[in-house]
C-alpha positions in Angstrom: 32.3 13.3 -7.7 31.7 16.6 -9.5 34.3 17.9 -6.6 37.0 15.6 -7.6 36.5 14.1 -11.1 38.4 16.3 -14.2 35.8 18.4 -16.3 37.4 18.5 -19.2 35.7 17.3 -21.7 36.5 14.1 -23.8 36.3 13.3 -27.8 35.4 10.2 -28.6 37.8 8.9 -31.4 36.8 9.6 -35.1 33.5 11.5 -33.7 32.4 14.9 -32.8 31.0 13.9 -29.7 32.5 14.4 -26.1 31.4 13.9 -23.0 32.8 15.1 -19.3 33.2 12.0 -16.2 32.3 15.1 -14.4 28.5 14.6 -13.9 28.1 18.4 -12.2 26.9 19.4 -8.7 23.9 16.9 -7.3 20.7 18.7 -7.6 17.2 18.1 -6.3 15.8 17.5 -9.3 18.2 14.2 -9.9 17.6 13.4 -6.2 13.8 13.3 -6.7 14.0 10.9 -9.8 16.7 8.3 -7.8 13.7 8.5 -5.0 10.9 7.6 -7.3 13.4 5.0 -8.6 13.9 3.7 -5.3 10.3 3.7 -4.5 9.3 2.0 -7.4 11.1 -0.9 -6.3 11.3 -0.6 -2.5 7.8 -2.2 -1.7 7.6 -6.2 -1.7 6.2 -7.7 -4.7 2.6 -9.3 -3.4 2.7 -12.1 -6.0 5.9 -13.6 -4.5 3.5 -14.4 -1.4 1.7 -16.8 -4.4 4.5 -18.3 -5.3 6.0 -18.9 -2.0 3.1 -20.1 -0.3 2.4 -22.5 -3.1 6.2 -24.0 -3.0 6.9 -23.7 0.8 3.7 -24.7 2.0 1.6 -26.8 -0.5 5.0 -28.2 -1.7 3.9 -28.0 -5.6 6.1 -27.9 -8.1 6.1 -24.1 -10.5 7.5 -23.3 -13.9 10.1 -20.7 -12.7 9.1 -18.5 -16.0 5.7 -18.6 -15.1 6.5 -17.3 -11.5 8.5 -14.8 -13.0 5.8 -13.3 -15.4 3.6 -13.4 -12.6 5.5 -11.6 -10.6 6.2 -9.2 -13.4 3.0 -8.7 -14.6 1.0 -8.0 -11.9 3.8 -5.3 -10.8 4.0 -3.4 -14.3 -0.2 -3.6 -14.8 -0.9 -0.6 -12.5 1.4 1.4 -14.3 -1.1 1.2 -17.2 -4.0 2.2 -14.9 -2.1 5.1 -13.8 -1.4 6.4 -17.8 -5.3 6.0 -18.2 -6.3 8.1 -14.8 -3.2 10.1 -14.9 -5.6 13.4 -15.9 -7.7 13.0 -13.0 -5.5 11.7 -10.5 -1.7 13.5 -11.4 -3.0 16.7 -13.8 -6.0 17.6 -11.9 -5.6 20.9 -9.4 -7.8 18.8 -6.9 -5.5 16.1 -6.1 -3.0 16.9 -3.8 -1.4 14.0 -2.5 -0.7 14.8 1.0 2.2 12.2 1.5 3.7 13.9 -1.1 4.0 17.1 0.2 5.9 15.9 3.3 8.8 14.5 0.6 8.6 18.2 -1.4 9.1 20.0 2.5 12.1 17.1 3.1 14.1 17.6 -0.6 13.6 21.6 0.0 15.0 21.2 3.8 17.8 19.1 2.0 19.2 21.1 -1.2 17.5 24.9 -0.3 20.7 27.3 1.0 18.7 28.9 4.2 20.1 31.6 6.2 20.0 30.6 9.8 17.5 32.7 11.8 18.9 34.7 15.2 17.8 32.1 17.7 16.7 29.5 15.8 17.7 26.2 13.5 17.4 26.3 9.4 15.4 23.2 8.2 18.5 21.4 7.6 20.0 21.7 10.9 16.2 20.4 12.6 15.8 17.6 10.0 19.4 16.2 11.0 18.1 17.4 14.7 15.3 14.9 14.9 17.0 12.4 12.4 19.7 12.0 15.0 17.5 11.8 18.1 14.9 9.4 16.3 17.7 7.2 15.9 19.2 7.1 18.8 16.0 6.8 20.8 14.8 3.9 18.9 17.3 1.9 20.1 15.5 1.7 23.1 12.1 0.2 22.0 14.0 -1.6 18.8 16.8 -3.5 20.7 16.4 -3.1 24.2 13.1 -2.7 25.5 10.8 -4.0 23.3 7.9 -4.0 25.7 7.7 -0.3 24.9 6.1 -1.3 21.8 2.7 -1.9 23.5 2.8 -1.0 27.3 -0.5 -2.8 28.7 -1.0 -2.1 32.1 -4.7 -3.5 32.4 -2.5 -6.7 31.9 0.0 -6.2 34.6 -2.8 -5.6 37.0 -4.7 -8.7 36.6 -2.2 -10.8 35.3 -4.2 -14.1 35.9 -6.9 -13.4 34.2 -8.2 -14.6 30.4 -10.9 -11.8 30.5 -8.3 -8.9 31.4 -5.3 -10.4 28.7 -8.2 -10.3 26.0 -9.4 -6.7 27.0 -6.1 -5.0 27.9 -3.4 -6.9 25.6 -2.2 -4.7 23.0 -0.6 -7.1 20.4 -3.3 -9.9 20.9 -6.7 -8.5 22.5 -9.0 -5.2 22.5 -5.5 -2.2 23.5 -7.9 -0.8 25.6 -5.4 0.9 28.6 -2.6 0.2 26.0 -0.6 2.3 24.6 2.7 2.2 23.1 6.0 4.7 23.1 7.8 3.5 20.0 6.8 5.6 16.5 6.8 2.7 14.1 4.3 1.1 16.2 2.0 4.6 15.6 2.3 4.6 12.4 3.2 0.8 11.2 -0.6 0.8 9.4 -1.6 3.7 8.3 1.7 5.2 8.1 2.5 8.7 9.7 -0.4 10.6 11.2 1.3 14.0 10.3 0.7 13.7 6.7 -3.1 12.9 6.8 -5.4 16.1 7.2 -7.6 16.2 10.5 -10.7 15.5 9.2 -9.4 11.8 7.7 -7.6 10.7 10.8 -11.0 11.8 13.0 -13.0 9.3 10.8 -10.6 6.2 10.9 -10.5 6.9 14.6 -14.2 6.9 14.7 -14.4 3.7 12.7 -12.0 1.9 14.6 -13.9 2.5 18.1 -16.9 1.4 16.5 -15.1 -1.6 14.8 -13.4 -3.0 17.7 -15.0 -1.6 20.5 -18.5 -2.2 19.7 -18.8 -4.5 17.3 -16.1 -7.2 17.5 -16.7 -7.3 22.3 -20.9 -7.6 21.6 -20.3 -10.8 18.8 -17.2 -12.3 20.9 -19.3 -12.0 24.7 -22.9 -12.8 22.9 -20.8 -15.9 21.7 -22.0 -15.2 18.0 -21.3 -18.0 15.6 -19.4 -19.9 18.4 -16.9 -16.7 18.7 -15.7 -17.7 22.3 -14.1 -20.8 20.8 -11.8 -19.2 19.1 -8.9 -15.8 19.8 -10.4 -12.6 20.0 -7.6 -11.2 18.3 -5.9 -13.3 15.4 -5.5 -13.5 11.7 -5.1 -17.4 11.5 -8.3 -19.8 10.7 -9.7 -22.6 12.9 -11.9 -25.9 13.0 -15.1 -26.3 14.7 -13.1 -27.6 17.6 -11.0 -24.0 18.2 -7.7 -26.0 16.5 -6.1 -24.3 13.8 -7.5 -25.8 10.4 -5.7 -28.2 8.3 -6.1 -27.3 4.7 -4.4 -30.5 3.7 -7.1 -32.3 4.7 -9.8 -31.0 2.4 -7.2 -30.8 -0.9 -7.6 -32.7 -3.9 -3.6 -33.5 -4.5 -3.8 -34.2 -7.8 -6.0 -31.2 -9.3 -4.6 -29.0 -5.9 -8.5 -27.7 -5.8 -11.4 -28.5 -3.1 -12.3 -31.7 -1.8 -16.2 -31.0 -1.4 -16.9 -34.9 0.0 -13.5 -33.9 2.3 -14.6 -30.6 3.4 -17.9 -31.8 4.7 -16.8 -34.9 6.1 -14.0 -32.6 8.4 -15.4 -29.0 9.4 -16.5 -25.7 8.0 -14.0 -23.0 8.0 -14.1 -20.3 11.0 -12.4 -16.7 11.7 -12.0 -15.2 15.0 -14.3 -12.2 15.2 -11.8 -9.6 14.7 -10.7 -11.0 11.7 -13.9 -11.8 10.5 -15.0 -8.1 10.5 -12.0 -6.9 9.2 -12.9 -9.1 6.2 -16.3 -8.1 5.6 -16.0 -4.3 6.6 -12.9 -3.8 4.0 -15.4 -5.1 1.1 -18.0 -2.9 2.7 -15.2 0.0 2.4 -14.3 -0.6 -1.0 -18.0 -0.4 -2.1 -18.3 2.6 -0.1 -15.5 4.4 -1.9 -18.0 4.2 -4.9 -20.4 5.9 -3.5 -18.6 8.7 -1.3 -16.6 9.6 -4.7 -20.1 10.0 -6.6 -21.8 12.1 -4.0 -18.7 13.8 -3.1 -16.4 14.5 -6.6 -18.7 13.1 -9.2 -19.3 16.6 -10.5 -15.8 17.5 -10.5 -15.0 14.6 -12.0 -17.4 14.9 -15.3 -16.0 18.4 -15.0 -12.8 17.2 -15.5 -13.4 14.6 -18.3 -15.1 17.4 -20.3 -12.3 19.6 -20.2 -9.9 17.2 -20.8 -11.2 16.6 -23.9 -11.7 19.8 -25.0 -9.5 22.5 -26.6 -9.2 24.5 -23.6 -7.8 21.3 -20.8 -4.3 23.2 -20.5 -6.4 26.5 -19.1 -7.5 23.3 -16.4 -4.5 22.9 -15.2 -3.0 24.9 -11.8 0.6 26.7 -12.8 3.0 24.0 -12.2 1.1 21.4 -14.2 1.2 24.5 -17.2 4.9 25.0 -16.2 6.0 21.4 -16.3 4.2 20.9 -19.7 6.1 23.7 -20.9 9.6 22.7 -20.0 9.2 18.9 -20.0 7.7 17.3 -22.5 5.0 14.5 -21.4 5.2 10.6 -21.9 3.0 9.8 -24.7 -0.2 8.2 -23.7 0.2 5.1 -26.2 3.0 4.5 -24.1 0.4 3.1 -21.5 -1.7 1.8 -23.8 1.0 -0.4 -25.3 2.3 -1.4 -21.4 -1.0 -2.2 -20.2 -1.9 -4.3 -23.4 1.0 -6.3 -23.3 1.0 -7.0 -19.8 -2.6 -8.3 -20.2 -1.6 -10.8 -23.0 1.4 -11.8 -20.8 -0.8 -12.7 -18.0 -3.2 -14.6 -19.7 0.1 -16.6 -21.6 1.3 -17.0 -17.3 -2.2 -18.4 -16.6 -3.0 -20.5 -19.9 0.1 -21.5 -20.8 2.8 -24.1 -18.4 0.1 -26.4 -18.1 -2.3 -23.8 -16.0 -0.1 -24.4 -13.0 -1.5 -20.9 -12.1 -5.2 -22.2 -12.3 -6.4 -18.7 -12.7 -8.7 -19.3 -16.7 -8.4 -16.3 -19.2 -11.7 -14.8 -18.4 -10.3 -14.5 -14.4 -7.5 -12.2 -15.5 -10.0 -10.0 -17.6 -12.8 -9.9 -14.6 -9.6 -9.2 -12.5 -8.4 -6.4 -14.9 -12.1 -5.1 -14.8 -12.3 -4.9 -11.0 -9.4 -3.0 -10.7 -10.5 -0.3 -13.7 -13.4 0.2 -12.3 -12.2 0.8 -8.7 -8.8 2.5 -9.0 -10.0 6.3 -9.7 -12.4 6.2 -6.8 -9.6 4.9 -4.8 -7.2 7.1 -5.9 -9.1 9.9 -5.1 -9.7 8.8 -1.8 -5.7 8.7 -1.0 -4.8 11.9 -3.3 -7.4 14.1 -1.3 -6.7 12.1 2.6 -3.7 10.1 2.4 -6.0 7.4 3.5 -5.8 4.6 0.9 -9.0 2.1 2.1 -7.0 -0.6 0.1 -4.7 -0.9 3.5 -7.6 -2.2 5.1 -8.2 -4.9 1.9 -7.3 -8.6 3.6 -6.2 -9.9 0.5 -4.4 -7.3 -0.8 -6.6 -6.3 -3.6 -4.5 -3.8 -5.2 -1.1 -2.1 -5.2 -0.5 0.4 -3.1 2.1 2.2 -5.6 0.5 1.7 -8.6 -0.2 5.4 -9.5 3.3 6.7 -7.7 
């Protein structure tokens, strides 16, 4: 466009103002801002999984406004927890953000002019090197040869066995002799390895040996809690008998809450041992996060808030927080306030109001706001510092991933 388009500029009749259809060359700085656009809305909206499993599967009927605001609501309330941590978590030199630096090397490699070295490839000529090749190599493992995805050869060997397809499969056992040659598979869960530092990727690879190597084999072989009745390896739940449960059966149609007398009367509700571990180790995490933030950044932290609040918070800074501040101005922090307040009132309207098809009471959305207050700096630290955000590992999806993006 700024090739082809006239730059002369244009009066607007019985004004002094003009303006050019020319919008000048395409810079980084507009490509970053249509990439945080993009991101912003390129993740799924986790409150759509509410609304869809309440229509598809429980066949109830749902006031399409309140499924919008609740929709709405829960997206926009994390950008009021990141105006309220945004000194600690955006300003502060300490936070680095690993995944981020990977998009500043990419946008560089992009729009930086880079004289070619004797010998070698300018980062824009490697980028659209490997961009090319990943492509055309995933075609392999993507279209036509999906096995590649998770090459278990314990499985090929003993074929006829239970025992060997539970300790060799790698999309429904233990992995172990299982490998896989396709990239998204590597890094479908905790995305991309080359953008976490050493140290973080060494303890999620020690907690996942110990997690289901050790723990999840000793309570499915000692039979703990009936484990042998049930998949090793699944994310569905199950009856006493193994069969996979009916939740119809212990539902209350008309108040769409527990049947107690139904529940008894048909079976207790069971998880397969991975499952059942991933569940209680992910609320063990979050906890955990409390603690290795005290011990670990609690004095930088109270460091922080002092300064922050003091006359000299600027000096604080590193230089490009001082150099942004001094060419761009900031958005206001009542801005926040005033998005995080109304999204609260909203939310309570969604759940109070439409005859409380929702079901969740008023004081549920304030414990809920609470929860997430208290636990979104520690977490944010946690990803800011090793790219490793624990809520990944959360089963129900306690909070938003993007939230402070």
């Amino acid at each position: 466009m700024a090739a082809t388009l006239p730059s002369k500029p244009i009066r607007v009749p019985l004004t002094k103002w003009t303006f050019s259809m020319n919008p000048g060359p395409f810079n980084l700085k507009e490509h970053v801002l249509i990439t945080i656009f993009a991101n912003c809305g390129a993740g799924g909206v986790y409150a759509v999984y509410i609304i869809t499993i309440v229509k598809a599967f429980y066949k109830r009927k749902l006031n399409p406004l309140a499924a919008m605001l609740l929709a709405q609501t829960t997206q926009l309330l994390g950008y009021g927890w990141a105006g309220l941590f945004r000194k600690y978590l955006v300003d502060s030199p300490f936070m680095w953000w690993p995944a981020n630096l990977v998009q500043v090397s990419l946008f560089r490699a992009l729009h930086e002019k880079e004289k070619r070295p004797k010998g070698g490839l300018t980062r824009l000529q490697f980028f659209f090197m490997v961009f090319a090749s990943s492509f055309a190599y995933y075609v392999v493992p993507g279209y036509l040869f999906p096995t590649l995805s998770a090459l278990s050869f314990v499985c090929w060997i003993w074929k006829n066995s239970v025992t060997a397809q539970q300790i060799g499969a790698g999309l429904n056992g233990l992995g172990i002799g299982s490998f896989g040659l396709d990239w998204s598979t590597v890094a479908s869960f905790l995305g991309s390895p080359l953008a976490s530092p050493v140290f973080a990727i060494i303890n999620v690879l020690a907690g996942f040996i110990l997690n289901l190597y050790v723990l999840v084999p000793i309570a499915y072989w000692t039979n703990t809690y009936e484990a042998k009745r049930f998949p090793i390896f699944s994310s569905h739940t199950f009856d006493s008998t193994g069969q996979p449960y009916n939740i119809s059966r212990i539902l209350n149609e008309a108040t769409f809450d527990l049947d107690h007398d139904a529940f008894n009367s048909y079976s207790k509700l069971y998880l397969s041992p991975f499952f059942a571990f991933n569940y209680g180790l992910s609320f063990a995490t979050l906890t955990a996060t409390i603690s290795h933030v005290a011990l670990f950044d609690g004095s930088d932290i109270w460091q922080m808030w002092k300064r922050t609040t003091s006359a000299a918070r600027d000096k604080f800074a590193d230089v490009h927080t001082r150099l942004m501040k001094k060419h761009y101005e900031a958005v206001p922090q009542w801005w926040f306030h005033i998005i995080l307040v109304a999204t609260v009132a909203l939310s309570i309207y969604a759940c109070e109001g439409f005859d409380k098809q929702l079901q969740l009471p008023w004081w549920g959305i304030l414990l809920a706001c609470a929860i997430a207050l208290f636990f979104t700096l520690p977490i944010g630290i946690i990803q800011a510092t090793t790219n490793q955000a624990y809520l990944h590992q959360f089963p129900s999806g306690f909070f938003r991933g993007n939230s402070l993006r």
